[in-house]
N, C-alpha and C positions, 0 to 999 in steps of 0.2 A: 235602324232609324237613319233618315237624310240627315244631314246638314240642313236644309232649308225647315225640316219636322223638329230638329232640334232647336229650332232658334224661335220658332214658334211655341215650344217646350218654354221657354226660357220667359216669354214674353207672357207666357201664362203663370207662372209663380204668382200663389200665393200665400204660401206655408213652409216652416224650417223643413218639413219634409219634402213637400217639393224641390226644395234647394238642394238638397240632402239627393235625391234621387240624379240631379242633374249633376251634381258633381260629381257623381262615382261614374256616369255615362263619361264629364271630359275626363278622370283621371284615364280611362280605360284608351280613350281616342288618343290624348297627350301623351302616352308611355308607347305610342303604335307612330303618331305624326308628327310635323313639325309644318305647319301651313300659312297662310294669313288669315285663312277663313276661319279655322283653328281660334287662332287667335281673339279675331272678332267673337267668336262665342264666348270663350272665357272675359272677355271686354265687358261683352252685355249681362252676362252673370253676376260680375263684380258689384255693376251697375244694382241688381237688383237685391246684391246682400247685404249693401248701402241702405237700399230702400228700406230691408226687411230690418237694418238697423243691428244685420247678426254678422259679430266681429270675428266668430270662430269661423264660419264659413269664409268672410273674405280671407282670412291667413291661408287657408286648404285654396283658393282660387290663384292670391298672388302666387305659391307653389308653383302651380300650375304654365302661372303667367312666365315664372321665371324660366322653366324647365322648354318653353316656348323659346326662347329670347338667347339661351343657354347657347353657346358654341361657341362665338362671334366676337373678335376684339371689341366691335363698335359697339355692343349692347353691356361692356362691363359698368357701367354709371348707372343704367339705368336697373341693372338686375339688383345692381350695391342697395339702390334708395330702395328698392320694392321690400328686399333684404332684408331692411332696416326695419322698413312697415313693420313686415312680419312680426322679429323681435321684439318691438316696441307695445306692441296688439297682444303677442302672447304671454306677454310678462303681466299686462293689464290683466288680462283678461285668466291669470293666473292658470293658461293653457299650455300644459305641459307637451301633449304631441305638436304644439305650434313650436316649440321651442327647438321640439327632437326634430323638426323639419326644417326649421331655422337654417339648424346645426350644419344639418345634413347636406344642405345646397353649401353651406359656406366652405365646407370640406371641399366638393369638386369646381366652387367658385377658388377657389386660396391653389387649389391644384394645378387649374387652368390659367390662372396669373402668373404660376412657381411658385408661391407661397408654398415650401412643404411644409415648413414645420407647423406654420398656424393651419393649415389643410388637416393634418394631422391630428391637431390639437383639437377643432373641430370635432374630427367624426369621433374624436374619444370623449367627449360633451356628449355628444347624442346617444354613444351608447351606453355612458353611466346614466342619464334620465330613463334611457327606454328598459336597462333593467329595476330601476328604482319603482317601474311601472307593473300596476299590476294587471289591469282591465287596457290595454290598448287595444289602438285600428287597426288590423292586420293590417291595411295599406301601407300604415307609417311601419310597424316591426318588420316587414318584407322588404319595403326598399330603403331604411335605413340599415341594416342587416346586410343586404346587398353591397351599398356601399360601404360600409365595412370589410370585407368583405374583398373587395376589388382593392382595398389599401395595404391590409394585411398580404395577401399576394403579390400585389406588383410592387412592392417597395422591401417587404420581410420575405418572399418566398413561405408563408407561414400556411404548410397542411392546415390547420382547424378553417380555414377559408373552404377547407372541401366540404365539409358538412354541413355549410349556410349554404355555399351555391345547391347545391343538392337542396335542401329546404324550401329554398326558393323556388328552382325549377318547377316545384310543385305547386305553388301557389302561383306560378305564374300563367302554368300552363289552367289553371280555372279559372282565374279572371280575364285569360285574354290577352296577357301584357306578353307578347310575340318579340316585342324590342330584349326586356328583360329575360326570356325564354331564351334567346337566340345567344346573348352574350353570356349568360350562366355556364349554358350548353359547352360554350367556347372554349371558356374558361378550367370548366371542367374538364374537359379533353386535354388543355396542355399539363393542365394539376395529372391527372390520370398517369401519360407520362414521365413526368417525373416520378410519380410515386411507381413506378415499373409497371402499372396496371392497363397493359395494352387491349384487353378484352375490354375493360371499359369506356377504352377509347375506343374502341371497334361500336359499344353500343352505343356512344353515346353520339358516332358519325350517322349511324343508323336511324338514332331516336330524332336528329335533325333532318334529314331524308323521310321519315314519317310524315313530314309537315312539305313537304313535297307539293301534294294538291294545290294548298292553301296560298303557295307562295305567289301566286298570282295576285292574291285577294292582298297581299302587304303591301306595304309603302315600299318603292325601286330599291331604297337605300338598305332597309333590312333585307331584300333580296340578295342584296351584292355582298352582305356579312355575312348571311347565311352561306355562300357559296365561298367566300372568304376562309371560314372558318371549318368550312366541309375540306377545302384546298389542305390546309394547314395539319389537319387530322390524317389524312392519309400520305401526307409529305411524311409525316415524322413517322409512319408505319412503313416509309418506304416504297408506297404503290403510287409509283410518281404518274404513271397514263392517268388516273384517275385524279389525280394533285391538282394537274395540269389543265386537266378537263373544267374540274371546277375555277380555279384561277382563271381561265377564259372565259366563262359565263361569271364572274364575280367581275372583268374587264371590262366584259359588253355592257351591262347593265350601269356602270359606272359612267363609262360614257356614253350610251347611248342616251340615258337619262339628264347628262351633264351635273354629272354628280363626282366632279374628280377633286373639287374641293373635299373632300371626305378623305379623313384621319387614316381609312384602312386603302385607300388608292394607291399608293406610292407602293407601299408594303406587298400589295394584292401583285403587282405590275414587278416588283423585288423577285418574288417568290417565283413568277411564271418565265424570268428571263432565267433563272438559275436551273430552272428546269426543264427549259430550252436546253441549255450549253451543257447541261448533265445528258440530254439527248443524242449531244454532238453537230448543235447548233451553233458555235460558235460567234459565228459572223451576225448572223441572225441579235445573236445578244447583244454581240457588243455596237452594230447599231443602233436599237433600241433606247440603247438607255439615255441617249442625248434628246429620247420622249419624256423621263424620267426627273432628266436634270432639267427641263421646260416645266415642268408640272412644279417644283419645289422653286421654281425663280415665281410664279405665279402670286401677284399682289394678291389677290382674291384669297387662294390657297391658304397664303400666310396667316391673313388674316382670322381662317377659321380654326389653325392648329392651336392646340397648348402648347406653349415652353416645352413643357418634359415628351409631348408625344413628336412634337416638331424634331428634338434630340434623336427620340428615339429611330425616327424614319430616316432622318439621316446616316445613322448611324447602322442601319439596315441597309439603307441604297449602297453607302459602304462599305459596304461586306458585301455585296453582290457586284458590285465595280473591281472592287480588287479578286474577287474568284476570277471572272471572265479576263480581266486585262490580263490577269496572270496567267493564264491561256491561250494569250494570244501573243503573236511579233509584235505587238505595236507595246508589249509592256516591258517598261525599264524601271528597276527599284529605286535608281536614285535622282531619277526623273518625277515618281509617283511617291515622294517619299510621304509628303504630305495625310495620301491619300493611304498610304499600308499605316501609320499613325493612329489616323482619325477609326481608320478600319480594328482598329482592334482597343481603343479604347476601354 
């Protein structure tokens, strides 16, 4: 269905199932884009769950609205008040999944501030409700679940995150959510790894390469992660031609698209110089990266990192500036002291 056939959907409402039908059409678009036109849909929707006077639908919309809005220093005010909507609607309205979704944005809202501990504190609100819960939305138990999920791994290193992404993957891949599919996928390939289970990472580079065809039909940016995270999987199996390969189509696509604001660009551009200079490129790298250190000076850039992922790319570029200088004549330890420091943090 168009954009133009949806908005026309929208303008035809006039029953909670109507409503009902059109928001599971945006969850499935909002978990794939991030547009204006986008937006304006969810806008006019809101609009009509006003009308229809139903509070539960607007809390599943503002969701929506936030998850739109979501990235961006300059939208933290206005995601907070929407936030609040929610909360204030689903307590009324004694709507327990409005709560668990409340929760759940407030977790990668508190994240993306620094907030960890209240981030934290969050997503463990949402998953005492959601098991307190007996009849829930798949929607809300899958990507609250998710985010769960991504907290328990990248802060505790915690295996039982293996068996939600895994869960997920499945549920993602029947509704569609290509965004959520992609980063599970991901995730689970470096969990794989550590747990020594290299075949699974083998399948799970594969089960991403499946979706091959399709990658045309997704948005630029899941393009560039897909290939991002295809890089990443055959980096740590060691088959760096093919690393490598991927890493330049995750490049192009970044910039081609003008997508170098994006969280995995520095990293993607990290990975492909180090394995240049593992090639025996040296020069080649150590030019380069003064593209790298352009890209992190970038107002724009700044603006759309978290705290903790801003750290972490740093701290990445980091570790691929001290390999190459430490390769090259032009590197002195106590000239770069700064830099082996920060590199090993």
């Amino acid at each position: 269905m168009s954009y133009s056939e949806l908005y026309l959907h929208i303008n035809e409402i006039q029953t909670l199932k109507d409503l009902e039908e059109i928001i599971h059409k945006l969850r499935v678009l909002s978990a794939n884009e991030k547009s204006d036109r986008l937006i304006s849909l969810i806008e006019k929707a809101i609009e009509e769950s006003s009308r229809l006077n139903h509070s539960i639908a607007t809390v599943k919309l503002y969701e929506l609205r936030i998850k739109q809005l979501f990235g961006n220093q300059n939208t933290i005010s206005s995601i907070s008040k929407t936030l609040q909507d929610m909360k204030v609607i689903s307590r009324k309205m004694n709507y327990k999944e409005g709560l668990i979704l409340s929760y759940s944005i407030e977790w990668g809202l508190e994240k993306f501030i620094g907030n960890q501990t209240k981030s934290k504190e969050s997503i463990l609100k949402a998953m005492e409700l959601l098991k307190s819960s007996k009849n829930f939305d798949l929607y809300v138990y899958n990507t609250t679940r998710y985010s769960y999920a991504v907290e328990i791994w990248l802060e505790d290193y915690n295996f039982k995150s293996c068996e939600i992404f895994e869960e997920c993957v499945s549920y993602f891949i029947k509704v569609g959510n290509y965004k959520g599919l992609i980063h599970s996928l991901g995730y689970l390939s470096i969990i794989y790894l550590h747990m020594q289970k290299r075949n699974k990472t083998i399948k799970i580079a594969n089960k991403i390469l499946s979706f091959k065809i399709n990658l045309d039909l997704l948005p630029k940016n899941l393009q560039a992660i897909g290939y991002f995270f295809l890089g990443v999987s055959f980096k740590l199996q060691s088959s760096l031609s093919q690393a490598k390969s991927f890493f330049l189509k995750a490049k192009q696509v970044f910039e081609q698209n003008k997508l170098i604001e994006s969280t995995y660009y520095v990293p993607t551009l990290s990975h492909f110089l180090v394995i240049t200079a593992l090639q025996g490129n040296l020069d080649t790298s150590y030019k380069e990266i003064a593209q790298i250190e352009q890209s992190l000076e970038e107002n724009d850039s700044r603006t759309k990192l978290t705290r903790f992922n801003e750290n972490q790319i740093k701290h990445t570029f980091n570790l691929t500036k001290y390999y190459i200088y430490s390769r090259t004549t032009a590197f002195e330890k106590i000239r770069n002291q700064n830099l082996v420091s920060s590199g090993f943090l």
